[in-house]
N, C-alpha and C positions, 0 to 999 in steps of 0.2 A: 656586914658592916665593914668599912673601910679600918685599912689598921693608921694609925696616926702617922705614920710615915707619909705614907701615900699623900694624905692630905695637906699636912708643911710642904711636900714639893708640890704640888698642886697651885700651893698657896704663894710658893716662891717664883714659878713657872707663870706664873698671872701675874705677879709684881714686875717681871724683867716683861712679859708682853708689853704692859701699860708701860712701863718707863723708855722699851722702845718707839711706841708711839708715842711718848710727850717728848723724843726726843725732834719729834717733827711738829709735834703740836704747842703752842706757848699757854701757859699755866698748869704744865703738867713737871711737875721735877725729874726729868728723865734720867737721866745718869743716874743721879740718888737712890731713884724707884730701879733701877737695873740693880744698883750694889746692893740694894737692900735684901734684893729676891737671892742672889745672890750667895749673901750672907747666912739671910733664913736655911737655902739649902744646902749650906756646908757645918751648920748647924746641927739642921736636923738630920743630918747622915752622922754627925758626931769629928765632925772636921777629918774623916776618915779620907775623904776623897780630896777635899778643897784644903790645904791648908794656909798657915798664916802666910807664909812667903807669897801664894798664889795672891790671899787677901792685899798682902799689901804692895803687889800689883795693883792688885784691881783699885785700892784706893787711890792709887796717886794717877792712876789714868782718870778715875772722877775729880780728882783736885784741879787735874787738867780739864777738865770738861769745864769747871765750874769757871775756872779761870779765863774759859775761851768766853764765857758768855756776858764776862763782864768789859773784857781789853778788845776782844775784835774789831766791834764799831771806833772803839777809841785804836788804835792801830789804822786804822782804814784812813782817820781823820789826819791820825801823822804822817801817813804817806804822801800825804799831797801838800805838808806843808803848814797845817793847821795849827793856829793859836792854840795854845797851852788853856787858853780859857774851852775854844772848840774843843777840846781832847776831854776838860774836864766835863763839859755842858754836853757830850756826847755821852759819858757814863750817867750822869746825872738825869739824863733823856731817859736809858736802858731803864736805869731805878723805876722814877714814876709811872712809864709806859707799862710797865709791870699791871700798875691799878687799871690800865685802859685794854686789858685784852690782848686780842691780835696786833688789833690796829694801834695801840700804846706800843706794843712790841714793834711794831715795826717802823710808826713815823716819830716815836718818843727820843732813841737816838738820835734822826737826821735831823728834826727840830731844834734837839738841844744843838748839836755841836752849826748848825745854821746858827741858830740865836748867839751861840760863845761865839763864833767869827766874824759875826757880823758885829756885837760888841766890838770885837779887840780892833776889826780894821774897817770897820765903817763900809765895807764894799759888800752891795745886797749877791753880785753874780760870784765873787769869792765864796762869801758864802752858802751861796747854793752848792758852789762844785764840791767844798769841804762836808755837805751836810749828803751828797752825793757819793763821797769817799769811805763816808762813815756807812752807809746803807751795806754799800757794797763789802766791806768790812767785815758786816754783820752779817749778810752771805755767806762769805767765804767762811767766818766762824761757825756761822751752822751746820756745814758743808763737813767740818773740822771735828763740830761736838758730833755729828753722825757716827765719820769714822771711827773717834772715839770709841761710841759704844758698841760699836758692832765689835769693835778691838777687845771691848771687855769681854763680847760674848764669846770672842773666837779664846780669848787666854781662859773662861772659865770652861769653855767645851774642853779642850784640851788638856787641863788639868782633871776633868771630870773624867774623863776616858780614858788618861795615858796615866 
């Protein structure tokens, strides 16, 4: 029989897998799922290896994470210039697209902040480029929340070992 040990990291070591991959997959809470695992295994060591200062690293690199995945598309849409209505209608895109999947994730941004700019200025090729600005935006954020977690995983190796 397994001693309980083994099994919590086991259990924490499959949490940080999956939330690696929902760092690349949409409807999966990746960061979250990395800190959780995380968490669990500094737990169940008894905080002997991981302690609080490592944790709260690792949280505020998730607060970051969380934070890239809501402002990137809307950052993307202020670089080029976009209504305050685009910027909001770009977050407000991120939110709903959330209910539609991939394809929510990925055209729920450029829609909304399309739809805010073509509101505020009435110009349908503005607002393509702004709803273009935002995509890429949300690229670049993805790109962002990756390194993120790999960040998490390289500050919790390092704290595990050294």
């Amino acid at each position: 029989m397994t001693d309980p040990l083994t099994l919590w990291l086991l259990l924490a070591a499959a949490l940080v897998l999956v939330g690696l991959a929902g760092t690349l997959l949409p409807m999966l809470p990746g960061t979250p799922l990395i800190f959780g695992g995380m968490l669990l295994a500094a737990w169940a060591e008894g905080f002997s290896r991981i302690g609080w200062p490592t944790l709260l690293v690792l949280g505020i690199l998730l607060a970051l994470s969380i934070v890239l995945d809501f402002v990137a598309g809307a950052l993307g849409a202020k670089r080029v210039g976009a209504s305050s209505q685009a910027v909001w209608g770009s977050m407000i895109g991120a939110v709903l697209g959330i209910a539609g999947g991939l394809v929510g994730l990925i055209v729920g941004p450029f829609i909304g902040a399309a739809v805010g700019e073509y509101l505020a200025r009435r110009d349908v090729a503005r607002a393509g480029k702004v709803g273009v600005a935002t995509w890429i935006g949300l690229l670049i954020g993805a790109i962002a929340k990756v390194a993120v977690a790999l960040a998490m995983l390289g500050v919790f190796v390092f704290a595990w070992f050294w």
